[in-house]
C-alpha positions in Angstrom: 87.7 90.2 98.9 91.0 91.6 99.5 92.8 90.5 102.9 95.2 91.5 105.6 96.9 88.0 107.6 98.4 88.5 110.5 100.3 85.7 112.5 99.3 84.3 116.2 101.1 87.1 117.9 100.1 89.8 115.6 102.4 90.8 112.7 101.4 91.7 109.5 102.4 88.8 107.4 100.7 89.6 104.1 98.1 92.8 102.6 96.7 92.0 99.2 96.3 95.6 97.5 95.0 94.6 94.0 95.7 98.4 92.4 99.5 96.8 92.5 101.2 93.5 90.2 103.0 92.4 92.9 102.0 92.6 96.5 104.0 91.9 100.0 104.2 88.8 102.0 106.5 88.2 105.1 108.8 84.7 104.7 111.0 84.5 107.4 111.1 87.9 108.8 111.7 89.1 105.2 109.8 90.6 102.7 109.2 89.4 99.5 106.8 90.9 96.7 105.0 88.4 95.3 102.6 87.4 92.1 99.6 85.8 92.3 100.0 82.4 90.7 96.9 80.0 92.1 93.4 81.4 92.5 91.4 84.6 91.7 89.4 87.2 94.0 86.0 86.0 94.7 83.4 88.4 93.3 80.6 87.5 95.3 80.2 87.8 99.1 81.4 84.4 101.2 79.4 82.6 103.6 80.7 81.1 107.0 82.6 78.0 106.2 83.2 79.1 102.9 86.7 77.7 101.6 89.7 79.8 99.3 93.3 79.2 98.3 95.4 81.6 96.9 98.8 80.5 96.0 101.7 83.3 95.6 105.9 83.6 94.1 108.3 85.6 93.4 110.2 82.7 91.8 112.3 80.9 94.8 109.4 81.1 97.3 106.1 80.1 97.1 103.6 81.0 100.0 99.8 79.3 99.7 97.2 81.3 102.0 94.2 78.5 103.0 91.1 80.7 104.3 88.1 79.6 105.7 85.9 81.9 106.2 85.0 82.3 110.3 82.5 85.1 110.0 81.0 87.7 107.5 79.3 91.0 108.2 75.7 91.6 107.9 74.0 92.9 104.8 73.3 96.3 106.1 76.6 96.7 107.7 78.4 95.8 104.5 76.5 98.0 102.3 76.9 101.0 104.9 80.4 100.5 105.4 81.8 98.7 102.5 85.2 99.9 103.1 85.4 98.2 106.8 87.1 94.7 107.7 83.7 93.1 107.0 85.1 89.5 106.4 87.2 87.6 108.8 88.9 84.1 108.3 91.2 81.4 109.5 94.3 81.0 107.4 96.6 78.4 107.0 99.7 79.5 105.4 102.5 77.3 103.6 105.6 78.2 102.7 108.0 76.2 100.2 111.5 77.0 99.4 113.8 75.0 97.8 113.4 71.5 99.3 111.9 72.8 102.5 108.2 73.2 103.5 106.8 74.4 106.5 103.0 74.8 107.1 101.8 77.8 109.7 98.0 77.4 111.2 96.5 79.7 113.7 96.9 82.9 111.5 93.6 85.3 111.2 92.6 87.6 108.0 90.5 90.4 108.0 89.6 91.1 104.5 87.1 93.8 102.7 84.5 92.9 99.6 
C-alpha cells in the first residue's frame, strides 16, 4: 500500500509514489527526497490494528513513518474501486538530524493497495 501523511492541521508531509527512486517528505517546512532505507510495501491487504514502519534518508535526515492501521475498506469496495484511499492509518513520524530527534504523533495516512 502506498500512502499520503498529512500532519494534525492538514499539510501534506509525505506521498510515497513507488514509479519514482526517491520520493518527497516535508522536514521542517522543507522538502527533501528521500530513499527508502527500513521496510518494504506490504503485498497483502492490512487488517485494523495492523502495525508498519518504514524508515526513509537522503543522507543527513532520516524520517521513520510508524502506521497502525485505523481502518480498511471492505472487500467489494476495494475490488470496485481499487484506485480509492481504501486504507487509513495513524502515523507516528520521527525525525533525526544530526544529534537532534523529535518524534510527531497525531498524523493520519490515507494510503491505496
Amino acid at each position: 500500500w502506498e500512502c499520503r501523511v498529512r500532519n494534525a492541521g492538514g499539510e501534506l508531509v509525505f506521498s510515497e509514489d513507488h514509479g519514482s527512486p526517491r520520493l518527497l517528505v516535508r522536514v521542517d517546512g522543507q522538502l527533501a527526497a528521500v530513499t527508502m532505507t527500513q521496510g518494504a510495501i506490504p503485498q497483502r491487504v492490512p487488517r485494523v490494528g495492523d502495525k508498519e514502519t518504514r524508515g526513509y534518508t537522503d543522507g543527513d535526515v532520516t524520517v521513520r513513518f510508524d502506521f497502525v492501521v485505523t481502518w480498511v475498506a471492505p472487500e467489494a469496495v476495494r475490488e470496485a474501486r481499487p484506485w480509492d484511499e481504501n486504507i487509513r492509518a495513524d502515523v507516528t513520524v520521527t525525525v533525526v538530524k544530526g544529534t537532534a530527534r523529535s518524534v510527531h504523533r497525531g498524523y493520519r495516512a490515507v494510503c491505496v493497495r
